[in-house]
N, C-alpha and C positions, 0 to 999 in steps of 0.2 A: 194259276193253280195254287190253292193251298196247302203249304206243306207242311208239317209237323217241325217244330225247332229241336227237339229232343227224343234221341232215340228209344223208343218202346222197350220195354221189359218182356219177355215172354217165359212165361214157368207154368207148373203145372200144378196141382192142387190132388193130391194123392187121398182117395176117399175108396170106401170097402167095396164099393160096386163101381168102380174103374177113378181114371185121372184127368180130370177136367182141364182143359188150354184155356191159360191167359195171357191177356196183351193188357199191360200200365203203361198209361200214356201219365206223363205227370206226377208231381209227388205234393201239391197243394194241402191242404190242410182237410180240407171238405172231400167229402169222398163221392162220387160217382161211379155204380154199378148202368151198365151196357148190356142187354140180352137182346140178340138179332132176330131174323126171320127164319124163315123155314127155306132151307138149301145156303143159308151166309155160315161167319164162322167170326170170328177175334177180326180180322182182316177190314170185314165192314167199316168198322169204324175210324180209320185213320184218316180219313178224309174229313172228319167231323174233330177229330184232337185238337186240332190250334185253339178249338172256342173252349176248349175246358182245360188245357193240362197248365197254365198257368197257376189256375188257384186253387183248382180240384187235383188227386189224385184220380184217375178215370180207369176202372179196372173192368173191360170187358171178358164173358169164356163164353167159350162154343159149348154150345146144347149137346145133351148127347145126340152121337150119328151125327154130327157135324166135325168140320172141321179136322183138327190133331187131336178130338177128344177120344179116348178108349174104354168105351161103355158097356159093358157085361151084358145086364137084362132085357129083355128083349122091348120094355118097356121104361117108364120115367116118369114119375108122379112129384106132383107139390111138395111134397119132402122132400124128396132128390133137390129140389130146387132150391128149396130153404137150404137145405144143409148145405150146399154149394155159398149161397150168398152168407151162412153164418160161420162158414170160414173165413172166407173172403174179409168179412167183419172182424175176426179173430187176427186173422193175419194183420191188419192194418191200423187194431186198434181201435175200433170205431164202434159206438150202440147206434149212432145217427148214419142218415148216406139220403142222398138222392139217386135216382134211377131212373132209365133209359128205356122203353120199350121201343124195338120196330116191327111192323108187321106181324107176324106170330110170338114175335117178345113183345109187344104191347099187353097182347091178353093173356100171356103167361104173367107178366110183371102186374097187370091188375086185379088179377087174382090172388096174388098171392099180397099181394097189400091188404087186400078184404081182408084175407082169411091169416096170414100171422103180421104184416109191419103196418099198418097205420097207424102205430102210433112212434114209429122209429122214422119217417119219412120228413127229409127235408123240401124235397122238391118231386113234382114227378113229370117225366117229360113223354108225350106219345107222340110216336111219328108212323103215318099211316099204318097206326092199329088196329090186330084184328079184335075179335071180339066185341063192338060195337054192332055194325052188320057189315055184313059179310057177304058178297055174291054169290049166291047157292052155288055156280061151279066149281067157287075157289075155295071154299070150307070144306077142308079133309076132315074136321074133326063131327063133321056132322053126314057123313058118307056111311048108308047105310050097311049095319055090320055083313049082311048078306053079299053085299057090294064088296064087299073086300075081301070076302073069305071066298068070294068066286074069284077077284082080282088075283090071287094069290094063288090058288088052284094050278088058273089060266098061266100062271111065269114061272110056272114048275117045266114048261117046255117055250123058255123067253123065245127062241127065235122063229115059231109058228105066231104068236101070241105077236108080235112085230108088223111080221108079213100081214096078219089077220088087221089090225089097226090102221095100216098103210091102205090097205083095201079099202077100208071103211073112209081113209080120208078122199083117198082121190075119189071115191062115188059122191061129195059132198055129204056124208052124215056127222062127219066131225068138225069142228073148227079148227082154224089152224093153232090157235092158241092151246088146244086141248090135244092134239099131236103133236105138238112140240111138247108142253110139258110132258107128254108120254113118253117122248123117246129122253127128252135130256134128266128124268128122274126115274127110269126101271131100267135105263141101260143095262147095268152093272147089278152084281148082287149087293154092293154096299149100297146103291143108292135105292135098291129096291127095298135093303132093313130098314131104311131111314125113313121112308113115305110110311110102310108100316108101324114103325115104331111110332114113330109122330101120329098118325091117323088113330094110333089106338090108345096113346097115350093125354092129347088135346085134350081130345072129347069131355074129360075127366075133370078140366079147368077151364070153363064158363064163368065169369063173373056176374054176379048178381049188379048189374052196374046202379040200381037205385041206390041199394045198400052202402055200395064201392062211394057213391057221391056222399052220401049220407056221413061217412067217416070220414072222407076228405075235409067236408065243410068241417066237421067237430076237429078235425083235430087241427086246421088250417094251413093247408097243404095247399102250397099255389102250386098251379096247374100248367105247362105247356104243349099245346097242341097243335102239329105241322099234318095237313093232309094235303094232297094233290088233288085239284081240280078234274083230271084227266086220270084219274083213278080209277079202275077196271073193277081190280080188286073190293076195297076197303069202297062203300058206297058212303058219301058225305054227308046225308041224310042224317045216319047214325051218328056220326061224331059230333053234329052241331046238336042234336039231340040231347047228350050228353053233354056238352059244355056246358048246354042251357042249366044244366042242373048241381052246375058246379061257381061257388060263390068266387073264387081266386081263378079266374083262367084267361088263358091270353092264346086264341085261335087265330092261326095263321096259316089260310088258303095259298098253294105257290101254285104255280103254272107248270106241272107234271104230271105224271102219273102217278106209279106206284113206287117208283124207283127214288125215294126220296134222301139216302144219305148219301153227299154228294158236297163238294167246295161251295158251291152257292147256298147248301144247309149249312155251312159250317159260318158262313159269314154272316145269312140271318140270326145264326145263334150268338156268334159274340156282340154282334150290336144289341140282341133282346138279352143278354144273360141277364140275370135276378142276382 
């Protein structure tokens, strides 16, 4: 098991619509910014530390409605996002950084490269990111607004709404995949703001991926890219799609699924570091 040599920092980042959680692995020269998936937090990533805190400082936070973050609005837009990452800059000293996306941080982080840092980006890394394509069950951000505004009605009385979906699995209409996400993300009411806020918030941040390549190349941005074979989620299709159209990139198929930040990613990454 890989373990991290150097104990994490964890502080907060105090901004007008609440206080963002961070974990610094590392205090390297070069900076690396970390944004997880949908349901992780700061935490994700210490299993992936030892391939970067040497020579990078590596500064993950939890999204709002994740994690120890304490988020006011009921929603979270590209700005929110920037402002987060141009403190983070501020704090550290940095106009350059490389970046990290996993799963719903891939298409947040490629988004926001489009539209404010490609031209501040040293490196960019995705690991089973979305936004590429996406298997239509597993894309909240494309879940029609009707669909949610019933979903949401329906959890105004969660433990009918429970019983009612339990029904529906054991008759075979649901998969089991799609009752468990049920129950392990509407349980609670925090976890029930978070799929909302997330679901309403996403949608908003779609990368234009031509374009997104288009910058990369100009401003020459080498590329890394980790997807799982056995991927449910994130369909491979889309990612090699997008390699295709990127001049700096170095694609690397593992034998997983979707669950890819892990000791064994941590080891392919220090032997490929750039």
């Amino acid at each position: 098991m890989t373990i991290s040599s150097q104990t994490p920092k964890h502080f907060f980042l105090n901004l007008e619509k609440g206080n963002i959680e961070c974990l610094q692995f590392g205090e390297g020269e070069k900076l690396l910014i970390c944004i997880h998936g949908f349901g992780d937090s700061v935490n994700l990533f210490r299993s992936i530390a030892p391939a970067w805190e040497k020579d990078y400082t590596m500064v993950a936070f939890s999204l709002p409605y994740h994690g120890k973050t304490d988020w006011g609005p009921s929603y979270f837009s590209s700005r929110n996002i920037k402002e987060i990452i141009d403190v983070i800059l501020e704090r550290f000293q940095k106009d350059r950084f490389s970046i990290l996306g996993y799963s719903m941080g891939g298409k947040i982080t490629m988004y926001c490269i489009q539209k404010y840092y490609s031209s501040s980006i040293d490196q960019l890394i995705l690991c089973a990111s979305d936004g590429l394509k996406t298997h239509i069950l597993y894309d909240v951000s494309k879940l029609p607004r009707l669909y949610l505004e019933l979903t949401m009605l329906l959890l105004r009385f969660p433990k009918a709404m429970f019983k009612l979906v339990g029904w529906i699995h054991r008759r075979g209409y649901l998969s089991k995949f799609l009752y468990d996400f049920f129950m392990n993300h509407f349980a609670t009411q925090e976890q029930r703001r978070r799929f909302f806020g997330v679901a309403t918030s996403s949608r908003y941040m779609s990368p234009d991926l031509k374009q997104l390549a288009s910058q990369i190349n100009q401003h020459k941005i080498p590329v890394d890219m980790y997807f799982g074979k056995r991927d449910e989620v994130i369909l491979m299709e889309g990612a090699i799609r997008f390699s295709e159209l990127i001049d700096n990139v170095r694609f690397y198929e593992l034998e997983k699924g979707h669950l890819l930040i892990d000791e064994d990613l941590c080891l392919l990454m220090k032997e490929n570091k750039a």
